[in-house]
Structure formats: C-alpha cells, structure tokens
mmCIF file as Biopython writes it, N, C-alpha, C and O atoms, coordinates in Angstrom:
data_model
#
loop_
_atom_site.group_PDB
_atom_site.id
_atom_site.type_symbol
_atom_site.label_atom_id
_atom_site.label_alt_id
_atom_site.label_comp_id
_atom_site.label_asym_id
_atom_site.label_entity_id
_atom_site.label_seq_id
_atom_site.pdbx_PDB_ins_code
_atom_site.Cartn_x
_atom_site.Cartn_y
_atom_site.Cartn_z
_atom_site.occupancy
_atom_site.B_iso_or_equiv
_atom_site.auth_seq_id
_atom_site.auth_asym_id
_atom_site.pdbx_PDB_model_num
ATOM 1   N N  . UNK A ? 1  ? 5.486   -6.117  7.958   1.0 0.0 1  A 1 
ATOM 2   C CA . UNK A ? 1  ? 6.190   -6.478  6.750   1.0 0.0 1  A 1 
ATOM 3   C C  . UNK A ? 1  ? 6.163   -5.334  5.739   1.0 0.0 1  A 1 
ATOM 4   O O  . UNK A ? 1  ? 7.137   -4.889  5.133   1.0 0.0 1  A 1 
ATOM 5   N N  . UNK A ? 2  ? 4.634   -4.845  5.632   1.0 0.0 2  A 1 
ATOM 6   C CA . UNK A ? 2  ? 5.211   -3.950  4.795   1.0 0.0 2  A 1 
ATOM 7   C C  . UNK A ? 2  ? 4.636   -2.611  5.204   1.0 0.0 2  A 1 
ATOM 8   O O  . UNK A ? 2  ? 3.586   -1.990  5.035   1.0 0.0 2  A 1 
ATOM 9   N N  . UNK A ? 3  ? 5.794   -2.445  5.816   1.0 0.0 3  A 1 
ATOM 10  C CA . UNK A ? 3  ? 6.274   -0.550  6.520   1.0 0.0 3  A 1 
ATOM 11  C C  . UNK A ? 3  ? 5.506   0.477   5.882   1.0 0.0 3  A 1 
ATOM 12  O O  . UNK A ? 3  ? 4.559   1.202   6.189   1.0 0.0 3  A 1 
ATOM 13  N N  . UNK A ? 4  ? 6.216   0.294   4.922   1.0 0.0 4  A 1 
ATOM 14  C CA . UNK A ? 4  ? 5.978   1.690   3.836   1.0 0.0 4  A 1 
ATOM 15  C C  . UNK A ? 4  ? 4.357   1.751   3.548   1.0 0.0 4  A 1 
ATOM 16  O O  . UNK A ? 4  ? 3.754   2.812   3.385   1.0 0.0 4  A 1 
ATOM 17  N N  . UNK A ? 5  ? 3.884   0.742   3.519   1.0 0.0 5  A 1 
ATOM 18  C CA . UNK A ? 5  ? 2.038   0.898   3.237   1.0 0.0 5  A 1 
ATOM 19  C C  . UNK A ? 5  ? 1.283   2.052   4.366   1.0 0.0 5  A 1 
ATOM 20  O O  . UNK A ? 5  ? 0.744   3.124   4.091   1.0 0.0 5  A 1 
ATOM 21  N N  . UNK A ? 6  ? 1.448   1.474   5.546   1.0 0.0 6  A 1 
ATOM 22  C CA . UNK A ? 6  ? 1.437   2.277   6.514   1.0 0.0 6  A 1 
ATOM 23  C C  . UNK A ? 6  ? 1.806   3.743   6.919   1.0 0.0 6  A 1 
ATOM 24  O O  . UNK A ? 6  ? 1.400   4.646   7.651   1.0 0.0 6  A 1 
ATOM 25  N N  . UNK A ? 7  ? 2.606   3.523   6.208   1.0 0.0 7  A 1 
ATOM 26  C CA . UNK A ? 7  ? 3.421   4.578   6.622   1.0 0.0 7  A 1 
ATOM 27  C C  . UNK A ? 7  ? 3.132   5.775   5.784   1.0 0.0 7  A 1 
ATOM 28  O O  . UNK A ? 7  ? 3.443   6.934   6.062   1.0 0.0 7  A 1 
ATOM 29  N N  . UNK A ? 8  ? 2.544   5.388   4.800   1.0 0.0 8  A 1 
ATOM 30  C CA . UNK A ? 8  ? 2.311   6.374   3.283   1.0 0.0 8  A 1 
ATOM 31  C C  . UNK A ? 8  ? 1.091   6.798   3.845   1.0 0.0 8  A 1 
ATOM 32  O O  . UNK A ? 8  ? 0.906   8.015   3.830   1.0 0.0 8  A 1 
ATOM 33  N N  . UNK A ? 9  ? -0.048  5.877   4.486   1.0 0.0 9  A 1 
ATOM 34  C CA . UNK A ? 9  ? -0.971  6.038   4.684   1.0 0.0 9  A 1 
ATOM 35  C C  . UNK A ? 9  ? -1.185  7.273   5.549   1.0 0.0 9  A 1 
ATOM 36  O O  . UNK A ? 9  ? -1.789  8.309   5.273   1.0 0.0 9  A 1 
ATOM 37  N N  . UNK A ? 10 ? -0.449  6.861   6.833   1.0 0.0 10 A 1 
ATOM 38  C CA . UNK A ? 10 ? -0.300  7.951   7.616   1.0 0.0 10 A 1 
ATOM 39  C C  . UNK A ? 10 ? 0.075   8.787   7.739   1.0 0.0 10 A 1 
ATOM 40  O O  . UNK A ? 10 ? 0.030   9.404   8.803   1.0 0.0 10 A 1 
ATOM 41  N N  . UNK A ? 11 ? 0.656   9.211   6.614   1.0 0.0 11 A 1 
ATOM 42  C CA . UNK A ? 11 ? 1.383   10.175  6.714   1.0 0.0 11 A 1 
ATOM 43  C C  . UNK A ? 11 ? 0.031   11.075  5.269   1.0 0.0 11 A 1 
ATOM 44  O O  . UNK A ? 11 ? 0.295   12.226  4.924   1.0 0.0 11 A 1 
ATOM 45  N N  . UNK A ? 12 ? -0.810  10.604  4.858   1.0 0.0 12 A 1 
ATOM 46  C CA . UNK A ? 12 ? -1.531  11.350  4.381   1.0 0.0 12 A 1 
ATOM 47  C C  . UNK A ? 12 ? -2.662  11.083  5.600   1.0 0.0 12 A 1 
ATOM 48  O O  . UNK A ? 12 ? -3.796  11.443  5.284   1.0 0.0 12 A 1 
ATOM 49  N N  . UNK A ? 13 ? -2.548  10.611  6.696   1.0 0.0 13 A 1 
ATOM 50  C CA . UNK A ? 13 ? -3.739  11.036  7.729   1.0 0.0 13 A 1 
ATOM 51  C C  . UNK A ? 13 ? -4.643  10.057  7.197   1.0 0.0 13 A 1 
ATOM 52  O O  . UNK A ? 13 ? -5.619  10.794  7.061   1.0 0.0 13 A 1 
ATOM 53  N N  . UNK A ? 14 ? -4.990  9.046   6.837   1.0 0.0 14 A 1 
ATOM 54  C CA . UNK A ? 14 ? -5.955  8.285   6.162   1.0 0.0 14 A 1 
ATOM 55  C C  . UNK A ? 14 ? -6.057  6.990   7.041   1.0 0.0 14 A 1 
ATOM 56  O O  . UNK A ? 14 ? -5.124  6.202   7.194   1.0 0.0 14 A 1 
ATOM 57  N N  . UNK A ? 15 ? -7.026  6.891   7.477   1.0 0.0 15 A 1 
ATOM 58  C CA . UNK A ? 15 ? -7.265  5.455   8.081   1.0 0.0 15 A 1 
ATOM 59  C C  . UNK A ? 15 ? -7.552  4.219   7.425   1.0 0.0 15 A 1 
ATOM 60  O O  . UNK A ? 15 ? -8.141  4.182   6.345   1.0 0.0 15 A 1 
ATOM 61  N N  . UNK A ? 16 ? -7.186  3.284   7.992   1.0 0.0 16 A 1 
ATOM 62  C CA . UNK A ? 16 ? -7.334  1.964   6.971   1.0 0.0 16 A 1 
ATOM 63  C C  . UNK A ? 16 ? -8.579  2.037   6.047   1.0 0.0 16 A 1 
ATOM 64  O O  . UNK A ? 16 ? -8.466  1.682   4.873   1.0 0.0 16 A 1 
ATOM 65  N N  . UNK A ? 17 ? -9.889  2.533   6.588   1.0 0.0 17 A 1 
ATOM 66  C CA . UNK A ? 17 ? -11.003 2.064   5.932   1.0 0.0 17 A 1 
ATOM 67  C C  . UNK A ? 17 ? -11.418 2.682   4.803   1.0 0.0 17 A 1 
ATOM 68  O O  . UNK A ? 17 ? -12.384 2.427   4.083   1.0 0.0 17 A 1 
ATOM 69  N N  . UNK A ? 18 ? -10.256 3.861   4.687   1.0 0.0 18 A 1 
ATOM 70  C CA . UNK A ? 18 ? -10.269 4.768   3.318   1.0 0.0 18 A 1 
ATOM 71  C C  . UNK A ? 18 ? -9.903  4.260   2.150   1.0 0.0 18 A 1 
ATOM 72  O O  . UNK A ? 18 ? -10.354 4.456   1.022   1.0 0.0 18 A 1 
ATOM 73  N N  . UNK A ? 19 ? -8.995  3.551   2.551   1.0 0.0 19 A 1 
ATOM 74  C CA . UNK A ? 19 ? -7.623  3.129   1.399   1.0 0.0 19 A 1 
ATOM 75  C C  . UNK A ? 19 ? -8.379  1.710   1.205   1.0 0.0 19 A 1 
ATOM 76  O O  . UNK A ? 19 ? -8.550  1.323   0.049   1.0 0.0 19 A 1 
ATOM 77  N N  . UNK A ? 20 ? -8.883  0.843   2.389   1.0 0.0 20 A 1 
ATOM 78  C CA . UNK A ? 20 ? -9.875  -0.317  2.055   1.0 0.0 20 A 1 
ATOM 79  C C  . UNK A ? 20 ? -10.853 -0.046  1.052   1.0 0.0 20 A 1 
ATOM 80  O O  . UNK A ? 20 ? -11.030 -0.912  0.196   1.0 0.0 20 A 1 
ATOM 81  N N  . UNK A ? 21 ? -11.430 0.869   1.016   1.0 0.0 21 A 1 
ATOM 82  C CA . UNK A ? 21 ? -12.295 1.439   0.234   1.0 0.0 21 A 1 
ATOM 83  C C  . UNK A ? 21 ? -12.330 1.788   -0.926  1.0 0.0 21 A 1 
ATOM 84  O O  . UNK A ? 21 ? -13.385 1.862   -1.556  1.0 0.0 21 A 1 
ATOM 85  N N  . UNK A ? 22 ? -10.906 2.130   -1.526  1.0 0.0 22 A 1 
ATOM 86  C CA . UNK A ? 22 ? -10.589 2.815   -2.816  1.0 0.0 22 A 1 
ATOM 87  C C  . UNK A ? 22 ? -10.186 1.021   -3.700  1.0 0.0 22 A 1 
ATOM 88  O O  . UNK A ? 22 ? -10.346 0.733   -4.886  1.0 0.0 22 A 1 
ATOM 89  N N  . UNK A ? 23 ? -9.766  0.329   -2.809  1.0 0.0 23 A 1 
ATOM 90  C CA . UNK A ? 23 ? -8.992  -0.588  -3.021  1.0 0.0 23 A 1 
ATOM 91  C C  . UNK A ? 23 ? -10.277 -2.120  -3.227  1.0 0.0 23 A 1 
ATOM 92  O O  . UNK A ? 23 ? -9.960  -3.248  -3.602  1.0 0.0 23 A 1 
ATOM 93  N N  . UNK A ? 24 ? -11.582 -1.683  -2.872  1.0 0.0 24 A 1 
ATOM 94  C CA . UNK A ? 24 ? -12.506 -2.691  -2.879  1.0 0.0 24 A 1 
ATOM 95  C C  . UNK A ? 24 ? -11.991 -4.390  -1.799  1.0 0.0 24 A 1 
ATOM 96  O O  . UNK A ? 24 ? -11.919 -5.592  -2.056  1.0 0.0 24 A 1 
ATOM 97  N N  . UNK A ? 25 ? -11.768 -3.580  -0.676  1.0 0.0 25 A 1 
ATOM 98  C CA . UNK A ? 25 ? -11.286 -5.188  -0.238  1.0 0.0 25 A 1 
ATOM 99  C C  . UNK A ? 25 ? -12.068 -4.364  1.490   1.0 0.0 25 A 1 
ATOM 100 O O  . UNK A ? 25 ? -12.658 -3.298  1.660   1.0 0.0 25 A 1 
ATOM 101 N N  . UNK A ? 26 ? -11.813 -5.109  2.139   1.0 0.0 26 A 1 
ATOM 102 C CA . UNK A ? 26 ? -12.532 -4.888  4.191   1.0 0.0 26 A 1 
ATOM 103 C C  . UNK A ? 26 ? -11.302 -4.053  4.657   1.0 0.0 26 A 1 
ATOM 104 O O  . UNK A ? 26 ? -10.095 -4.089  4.417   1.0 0.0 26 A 1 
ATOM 105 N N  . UNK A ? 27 ? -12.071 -3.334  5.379   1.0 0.0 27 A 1 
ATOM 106 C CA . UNK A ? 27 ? -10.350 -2.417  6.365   1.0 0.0 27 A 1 
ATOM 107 C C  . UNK A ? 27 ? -9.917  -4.300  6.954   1.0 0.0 27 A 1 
ATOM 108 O O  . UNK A ? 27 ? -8.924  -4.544  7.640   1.0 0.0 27 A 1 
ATOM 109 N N  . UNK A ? 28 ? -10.514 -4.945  6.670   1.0 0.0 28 A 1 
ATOM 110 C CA . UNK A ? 28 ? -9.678  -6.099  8.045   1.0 0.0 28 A 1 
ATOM 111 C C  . UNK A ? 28 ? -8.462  -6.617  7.022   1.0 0.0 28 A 1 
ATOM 112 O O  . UNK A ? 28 ? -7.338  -6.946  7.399   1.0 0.0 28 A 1 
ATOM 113 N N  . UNK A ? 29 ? -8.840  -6.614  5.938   1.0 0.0 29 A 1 
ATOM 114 C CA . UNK A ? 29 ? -7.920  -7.643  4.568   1.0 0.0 29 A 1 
ATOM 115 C C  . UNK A ? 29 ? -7.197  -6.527  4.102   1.0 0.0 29 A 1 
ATOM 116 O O  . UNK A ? 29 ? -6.504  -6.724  3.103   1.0 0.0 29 A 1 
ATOM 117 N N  . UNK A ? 30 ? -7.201  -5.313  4.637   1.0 0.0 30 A 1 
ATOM 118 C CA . UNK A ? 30 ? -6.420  -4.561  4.046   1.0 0.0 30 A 1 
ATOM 119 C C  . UNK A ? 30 ? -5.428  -4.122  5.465   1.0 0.0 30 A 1 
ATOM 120 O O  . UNK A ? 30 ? -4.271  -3.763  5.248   1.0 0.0 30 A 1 
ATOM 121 N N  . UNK A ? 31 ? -5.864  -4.166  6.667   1.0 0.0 31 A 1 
ATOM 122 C CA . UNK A ? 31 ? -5.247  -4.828  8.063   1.0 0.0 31 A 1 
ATOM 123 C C  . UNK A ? 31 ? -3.827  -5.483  7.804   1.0 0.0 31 A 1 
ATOM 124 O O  . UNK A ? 31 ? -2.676  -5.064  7.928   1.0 0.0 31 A 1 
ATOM 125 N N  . UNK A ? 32 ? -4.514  -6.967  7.294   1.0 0.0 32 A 1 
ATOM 126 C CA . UNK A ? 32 ? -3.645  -7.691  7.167   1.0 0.0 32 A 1 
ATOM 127 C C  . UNK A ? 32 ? -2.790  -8.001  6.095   1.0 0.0 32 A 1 
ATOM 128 O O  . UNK A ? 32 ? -2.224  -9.085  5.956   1.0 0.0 32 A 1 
ATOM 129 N N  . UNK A ? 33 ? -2.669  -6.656  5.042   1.0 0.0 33 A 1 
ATOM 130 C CA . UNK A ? 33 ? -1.684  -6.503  4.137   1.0 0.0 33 A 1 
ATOM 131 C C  . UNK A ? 33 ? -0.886  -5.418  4.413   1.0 0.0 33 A 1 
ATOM 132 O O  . UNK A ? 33 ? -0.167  -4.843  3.596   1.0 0.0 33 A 1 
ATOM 133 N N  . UNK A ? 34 ? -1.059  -5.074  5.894   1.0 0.0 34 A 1 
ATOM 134 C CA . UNK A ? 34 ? -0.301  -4.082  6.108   1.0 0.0 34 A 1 
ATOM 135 C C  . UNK A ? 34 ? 0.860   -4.440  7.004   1.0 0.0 34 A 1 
ATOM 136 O O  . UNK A ? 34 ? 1.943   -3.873  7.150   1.0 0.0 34 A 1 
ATOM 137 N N  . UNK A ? 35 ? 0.171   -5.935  7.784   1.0 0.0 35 A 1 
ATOM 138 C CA . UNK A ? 35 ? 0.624   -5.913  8.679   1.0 0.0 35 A 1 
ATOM 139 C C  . UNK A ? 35 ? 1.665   -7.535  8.203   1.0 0.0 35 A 1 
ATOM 140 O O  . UNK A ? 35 ? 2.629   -8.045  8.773   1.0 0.0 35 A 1 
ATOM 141 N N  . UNK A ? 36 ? 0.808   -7.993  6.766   1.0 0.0 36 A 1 
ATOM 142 C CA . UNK A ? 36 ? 1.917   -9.014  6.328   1.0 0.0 36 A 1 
ATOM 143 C C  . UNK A ? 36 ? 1.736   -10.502 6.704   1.0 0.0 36 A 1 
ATOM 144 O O  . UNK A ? 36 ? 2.540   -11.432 6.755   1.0 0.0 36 A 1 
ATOM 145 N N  . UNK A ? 37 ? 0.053   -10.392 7.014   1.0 0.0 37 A 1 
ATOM 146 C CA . UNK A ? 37 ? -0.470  -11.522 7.557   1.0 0.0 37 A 1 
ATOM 147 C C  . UNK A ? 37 ? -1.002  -12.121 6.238   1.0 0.0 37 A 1 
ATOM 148 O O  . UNK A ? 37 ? -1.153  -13.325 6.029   1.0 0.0 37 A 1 
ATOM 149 N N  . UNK A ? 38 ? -1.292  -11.019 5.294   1.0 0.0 38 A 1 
ATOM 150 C CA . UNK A ? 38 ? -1.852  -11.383 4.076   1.0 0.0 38 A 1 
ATOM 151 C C  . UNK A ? 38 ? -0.969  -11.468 2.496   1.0 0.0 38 A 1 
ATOM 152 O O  . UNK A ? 38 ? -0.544  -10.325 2.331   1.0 0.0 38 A 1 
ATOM 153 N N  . UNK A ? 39 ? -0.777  -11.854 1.966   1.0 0.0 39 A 1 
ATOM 154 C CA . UNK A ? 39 ? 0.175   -11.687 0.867   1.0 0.0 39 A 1 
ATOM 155 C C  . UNK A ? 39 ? -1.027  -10.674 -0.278  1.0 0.0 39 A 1 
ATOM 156 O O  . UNK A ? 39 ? -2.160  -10.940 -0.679  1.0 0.0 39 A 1 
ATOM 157 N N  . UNK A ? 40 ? -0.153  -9.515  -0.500  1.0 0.0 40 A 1 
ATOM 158 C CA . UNK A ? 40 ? -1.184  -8.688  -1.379  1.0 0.0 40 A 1 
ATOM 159 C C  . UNK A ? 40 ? -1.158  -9.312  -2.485  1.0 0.0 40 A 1 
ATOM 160 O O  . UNK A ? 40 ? -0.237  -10.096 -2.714  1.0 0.0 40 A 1 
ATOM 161 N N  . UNK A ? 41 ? -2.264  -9.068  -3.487  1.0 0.0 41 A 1 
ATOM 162 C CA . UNK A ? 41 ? -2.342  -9.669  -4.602  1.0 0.0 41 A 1 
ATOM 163 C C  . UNK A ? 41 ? -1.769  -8.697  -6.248  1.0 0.0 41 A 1 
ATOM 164 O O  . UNK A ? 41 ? -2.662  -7.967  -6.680  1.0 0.0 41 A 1 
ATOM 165 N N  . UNK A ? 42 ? -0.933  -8.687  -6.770  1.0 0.0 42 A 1 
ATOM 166 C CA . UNK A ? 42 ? -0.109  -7.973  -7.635  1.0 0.0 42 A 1 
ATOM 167 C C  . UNK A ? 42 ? -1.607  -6.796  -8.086  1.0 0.0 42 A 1 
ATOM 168 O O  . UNK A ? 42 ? -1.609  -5.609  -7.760  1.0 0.0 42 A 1 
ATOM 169 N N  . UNK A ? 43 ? -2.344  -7.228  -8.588  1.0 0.0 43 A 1 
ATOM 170 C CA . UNK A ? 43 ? -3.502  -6.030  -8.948  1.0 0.0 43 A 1 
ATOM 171 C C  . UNK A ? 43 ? -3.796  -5.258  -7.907  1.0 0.0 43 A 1 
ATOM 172 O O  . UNK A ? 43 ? -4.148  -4.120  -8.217  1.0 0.0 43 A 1 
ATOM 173 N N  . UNK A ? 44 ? -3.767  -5.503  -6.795  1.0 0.0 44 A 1 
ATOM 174 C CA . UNK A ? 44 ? -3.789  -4.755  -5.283  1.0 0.0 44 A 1 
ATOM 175 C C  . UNK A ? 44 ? -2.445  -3.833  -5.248  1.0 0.0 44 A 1 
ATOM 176 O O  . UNK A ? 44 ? -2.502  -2.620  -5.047  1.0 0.0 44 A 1 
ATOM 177 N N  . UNK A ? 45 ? -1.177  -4.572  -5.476  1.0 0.0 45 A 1 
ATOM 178 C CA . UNK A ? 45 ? 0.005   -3.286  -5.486  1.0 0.0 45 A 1 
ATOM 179 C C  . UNK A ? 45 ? -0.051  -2.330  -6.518  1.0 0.0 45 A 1 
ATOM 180 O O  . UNK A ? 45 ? 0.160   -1.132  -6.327  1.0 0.0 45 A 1 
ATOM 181 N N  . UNK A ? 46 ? -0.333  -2.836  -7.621  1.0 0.0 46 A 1 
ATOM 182 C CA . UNK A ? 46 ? -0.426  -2.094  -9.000  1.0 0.0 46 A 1 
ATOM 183 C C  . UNK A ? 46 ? -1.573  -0.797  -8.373  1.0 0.0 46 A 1 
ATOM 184 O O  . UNK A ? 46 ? -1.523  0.430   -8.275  1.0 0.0 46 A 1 
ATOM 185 N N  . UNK A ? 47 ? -2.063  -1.325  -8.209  1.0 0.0 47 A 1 
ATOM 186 C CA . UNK A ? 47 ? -3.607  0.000   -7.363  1.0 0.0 47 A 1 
ATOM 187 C C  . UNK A ? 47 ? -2.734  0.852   -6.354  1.0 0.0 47 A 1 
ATOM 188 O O  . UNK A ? 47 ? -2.333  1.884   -6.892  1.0 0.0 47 A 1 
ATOM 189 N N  . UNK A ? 48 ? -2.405  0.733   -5.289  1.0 0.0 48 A 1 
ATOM 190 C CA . UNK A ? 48 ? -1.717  1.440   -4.539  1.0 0.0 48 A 1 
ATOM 191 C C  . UNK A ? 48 ? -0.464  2.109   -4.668  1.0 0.0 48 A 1 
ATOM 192 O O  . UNK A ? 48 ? -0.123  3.081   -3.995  1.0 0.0 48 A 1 
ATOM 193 N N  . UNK A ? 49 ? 0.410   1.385   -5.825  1.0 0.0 49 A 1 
ATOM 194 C CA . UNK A ? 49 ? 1.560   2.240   -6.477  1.0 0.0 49 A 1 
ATOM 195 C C  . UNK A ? 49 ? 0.371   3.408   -6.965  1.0 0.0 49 A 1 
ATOM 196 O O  . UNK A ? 49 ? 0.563   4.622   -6.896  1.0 0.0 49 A 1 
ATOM 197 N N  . UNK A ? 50 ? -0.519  2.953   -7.320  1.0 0.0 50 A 1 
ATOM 198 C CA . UNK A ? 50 ? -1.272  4.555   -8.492  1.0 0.0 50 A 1 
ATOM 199 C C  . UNK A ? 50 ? -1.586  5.327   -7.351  1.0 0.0 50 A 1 
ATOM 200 O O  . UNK A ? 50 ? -1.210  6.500   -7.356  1.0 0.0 50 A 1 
ATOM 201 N N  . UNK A ? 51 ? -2.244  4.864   -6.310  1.0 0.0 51 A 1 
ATOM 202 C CA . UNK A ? 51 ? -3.020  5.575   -5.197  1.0 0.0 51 A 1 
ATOM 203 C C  . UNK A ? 51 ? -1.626  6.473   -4.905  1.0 0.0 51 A 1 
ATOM 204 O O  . UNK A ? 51 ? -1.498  7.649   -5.244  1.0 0.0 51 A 1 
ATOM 205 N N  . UNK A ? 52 ? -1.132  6.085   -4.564  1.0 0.0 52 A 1 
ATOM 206 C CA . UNK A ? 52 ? 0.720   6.690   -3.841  1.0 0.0 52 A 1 
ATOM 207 C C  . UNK A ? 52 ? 1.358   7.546   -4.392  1.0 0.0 52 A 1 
ATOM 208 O O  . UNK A ? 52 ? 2.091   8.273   -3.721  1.0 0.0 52 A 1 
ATOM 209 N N  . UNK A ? 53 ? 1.235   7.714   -5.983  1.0 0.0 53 A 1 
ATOM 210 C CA . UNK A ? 53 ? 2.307   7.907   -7.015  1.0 0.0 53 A 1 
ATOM 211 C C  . UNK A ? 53 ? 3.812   7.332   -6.776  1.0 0.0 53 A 1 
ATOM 212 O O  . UNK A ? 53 ? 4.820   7.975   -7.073  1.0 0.0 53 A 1 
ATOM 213 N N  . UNK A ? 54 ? 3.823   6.116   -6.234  1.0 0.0 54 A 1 
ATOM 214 C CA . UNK A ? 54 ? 5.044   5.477   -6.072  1.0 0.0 54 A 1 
ATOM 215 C C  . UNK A ? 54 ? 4.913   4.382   -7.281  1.0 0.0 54 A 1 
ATOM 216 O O  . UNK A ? 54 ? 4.099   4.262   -8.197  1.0 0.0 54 A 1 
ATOM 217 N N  . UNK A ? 55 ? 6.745   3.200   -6.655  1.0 0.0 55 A 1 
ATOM 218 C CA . UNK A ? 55 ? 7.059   2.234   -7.230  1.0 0.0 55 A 1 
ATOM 219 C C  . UNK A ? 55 ? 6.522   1.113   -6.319  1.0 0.0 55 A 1 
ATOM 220 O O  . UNK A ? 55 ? 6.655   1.109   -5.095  1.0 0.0 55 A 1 
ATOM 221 N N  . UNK A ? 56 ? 5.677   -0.180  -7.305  1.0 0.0 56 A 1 
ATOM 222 C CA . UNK A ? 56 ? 5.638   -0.883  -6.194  1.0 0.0 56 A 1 
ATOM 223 C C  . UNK A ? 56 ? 7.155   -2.016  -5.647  1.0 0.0 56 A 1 
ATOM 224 O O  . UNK A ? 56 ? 7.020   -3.024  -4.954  1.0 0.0 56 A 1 
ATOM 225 N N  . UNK A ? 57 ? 8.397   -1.529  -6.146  1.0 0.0 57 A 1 
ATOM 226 C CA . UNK A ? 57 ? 9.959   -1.318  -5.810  1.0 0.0 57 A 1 
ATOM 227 C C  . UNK A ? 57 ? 9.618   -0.970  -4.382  1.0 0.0 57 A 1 
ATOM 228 O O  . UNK A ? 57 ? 9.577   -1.766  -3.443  1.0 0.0 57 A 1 
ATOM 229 N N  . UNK A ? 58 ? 9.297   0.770   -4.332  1.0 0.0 58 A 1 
ATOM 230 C CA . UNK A ? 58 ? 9.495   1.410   -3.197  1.0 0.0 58 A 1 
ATOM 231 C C  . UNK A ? 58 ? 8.320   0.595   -2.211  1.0 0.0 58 A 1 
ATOM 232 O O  . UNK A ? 58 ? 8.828   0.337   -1.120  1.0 0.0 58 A 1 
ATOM 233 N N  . UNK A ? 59 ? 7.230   0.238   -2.288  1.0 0.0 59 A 1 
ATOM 234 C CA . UNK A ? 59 ? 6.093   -0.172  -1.632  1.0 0.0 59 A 1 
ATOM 235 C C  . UNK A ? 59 ? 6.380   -1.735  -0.597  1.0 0.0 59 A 1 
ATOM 236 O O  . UNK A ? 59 ? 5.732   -1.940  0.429   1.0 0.0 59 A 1 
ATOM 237 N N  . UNK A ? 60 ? 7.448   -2.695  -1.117  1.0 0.0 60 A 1 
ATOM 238 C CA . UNK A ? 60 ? 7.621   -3.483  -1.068  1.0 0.0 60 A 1 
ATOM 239 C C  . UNK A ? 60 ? 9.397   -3.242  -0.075  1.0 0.0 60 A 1 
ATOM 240 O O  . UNK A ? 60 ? 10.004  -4.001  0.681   1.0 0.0 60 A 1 
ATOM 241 N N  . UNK A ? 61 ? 9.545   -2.552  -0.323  1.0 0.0 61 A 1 
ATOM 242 C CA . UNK A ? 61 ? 11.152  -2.108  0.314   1.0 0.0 61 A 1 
ATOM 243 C C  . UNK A ? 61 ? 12.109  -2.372  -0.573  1.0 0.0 61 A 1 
ATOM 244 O O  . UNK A ? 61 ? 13.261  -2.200  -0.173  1.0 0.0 61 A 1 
ATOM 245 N N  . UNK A ? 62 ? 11.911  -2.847  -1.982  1.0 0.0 62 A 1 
ATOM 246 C CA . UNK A ? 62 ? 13.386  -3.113  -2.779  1.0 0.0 62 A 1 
ATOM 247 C C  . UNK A ? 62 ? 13.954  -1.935  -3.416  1.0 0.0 62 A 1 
ATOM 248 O O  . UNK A ? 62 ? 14.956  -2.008  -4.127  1.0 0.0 62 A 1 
ATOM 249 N N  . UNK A ? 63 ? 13.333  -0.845  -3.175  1.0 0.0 63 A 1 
ATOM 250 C CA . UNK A ? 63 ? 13.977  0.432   -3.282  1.0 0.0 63 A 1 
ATOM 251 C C  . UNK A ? 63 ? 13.769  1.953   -2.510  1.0 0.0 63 A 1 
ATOM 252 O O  . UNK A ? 63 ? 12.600  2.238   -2.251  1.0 0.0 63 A 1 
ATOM 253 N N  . UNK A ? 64 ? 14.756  2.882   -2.150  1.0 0.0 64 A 1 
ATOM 254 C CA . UNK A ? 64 ? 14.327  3.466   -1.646  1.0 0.0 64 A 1 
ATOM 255 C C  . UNK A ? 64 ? 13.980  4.997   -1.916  1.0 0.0 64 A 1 
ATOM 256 O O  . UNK A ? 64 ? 13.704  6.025   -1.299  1.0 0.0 64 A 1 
ATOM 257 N N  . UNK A ? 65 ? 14.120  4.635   -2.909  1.0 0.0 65 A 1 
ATOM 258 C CA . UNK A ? 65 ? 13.365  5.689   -4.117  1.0 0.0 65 A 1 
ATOM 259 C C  . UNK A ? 65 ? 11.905  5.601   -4.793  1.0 0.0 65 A 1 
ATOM 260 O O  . UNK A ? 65 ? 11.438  5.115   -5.823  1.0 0.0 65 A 1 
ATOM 261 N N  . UNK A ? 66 ? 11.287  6.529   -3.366  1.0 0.0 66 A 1 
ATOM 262 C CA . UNK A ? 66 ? 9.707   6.336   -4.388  1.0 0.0 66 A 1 
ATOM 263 C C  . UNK A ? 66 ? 8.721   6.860   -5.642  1.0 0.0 66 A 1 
ATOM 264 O O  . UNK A ? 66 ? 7.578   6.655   -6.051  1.0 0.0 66 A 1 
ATOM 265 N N  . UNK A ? 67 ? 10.089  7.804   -6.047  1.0 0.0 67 A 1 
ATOM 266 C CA . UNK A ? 67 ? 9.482   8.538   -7.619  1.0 0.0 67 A 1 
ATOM 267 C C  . UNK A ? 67 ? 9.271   6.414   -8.150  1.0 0.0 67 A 1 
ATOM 268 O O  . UNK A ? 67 ? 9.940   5.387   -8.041  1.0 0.0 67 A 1 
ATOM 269 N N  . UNK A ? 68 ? 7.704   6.906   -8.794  1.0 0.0 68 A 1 
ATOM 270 C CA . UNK A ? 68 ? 7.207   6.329   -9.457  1.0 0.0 68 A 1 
ATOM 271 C C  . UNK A ? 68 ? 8.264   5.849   -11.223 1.0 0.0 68 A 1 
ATOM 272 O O  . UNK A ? 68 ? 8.914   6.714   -11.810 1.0 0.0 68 A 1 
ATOM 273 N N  . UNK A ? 69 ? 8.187   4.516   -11.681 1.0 0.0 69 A 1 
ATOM 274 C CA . UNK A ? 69 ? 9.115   4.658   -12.560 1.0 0.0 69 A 1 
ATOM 275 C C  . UNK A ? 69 ? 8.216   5.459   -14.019 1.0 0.0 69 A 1 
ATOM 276 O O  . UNK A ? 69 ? 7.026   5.762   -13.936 1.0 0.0 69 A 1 
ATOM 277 N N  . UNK A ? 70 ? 9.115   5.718   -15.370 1.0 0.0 70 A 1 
ATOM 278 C CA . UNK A ? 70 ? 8.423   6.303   -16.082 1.0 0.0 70 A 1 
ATOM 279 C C  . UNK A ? 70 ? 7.622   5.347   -17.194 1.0 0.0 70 A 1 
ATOM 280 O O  . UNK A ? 70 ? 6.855   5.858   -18.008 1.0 0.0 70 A 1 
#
C-alpha cells in the first residue's frame, strides 16, 4: 500500500530496523506500515515526511511531487 515508504527507504540503503528506530515503534509495526497491514498513525507520517524531506501528499501517493511543501 504504501510504495513510496519503501521505496525511499531503499533507496537510502536503510533497513527497516533503522527507520523503526528513529520512529520509536518494532521493525515488525513498522513492517506492517509498509506493507499496509497497519494504518500509520498521522504523528508517524508527520515524522517520516521530516525523516524524507518529503510531503506526506507524496508519502501516501496523492502526489507525485516530493519537494516537501513550504
């Protein structure tokens, strides 16, 4: 479900248990917000738009522009 989490991740080479980590939650609950088993919790996107320098727009797929807004 949600692509782009993943995808950001990997593409900075980072394994789940990093980003679990920054994010205070289990690589397993952060697993399953990747994979859409879990519904993230808005303070959880708000964190990872910062981690990213994205939109959580772009994070979510409703845009495909990930400059962060101003």
């Amino acid at each position: 479900m949600y692509r782009r989490l993943r995808d950001l991740r990997e593409d900075r080479d980072l394994p789940q248990r990093v980003v679990a980590n920054e994010l205070h939650v289990s690589q397993a609950t952060y697993s399953r917000y990747e994979n859409g088993a879990l519904d993230i919790p808005s303070g959880v996107l708000i964190a990872l738009a910062l981690y990213y320098g994205t939109s959580i727009d772009y994070l979510v797929g409703l845009s495909d522009n990930p400059a962060p807004y101003r």
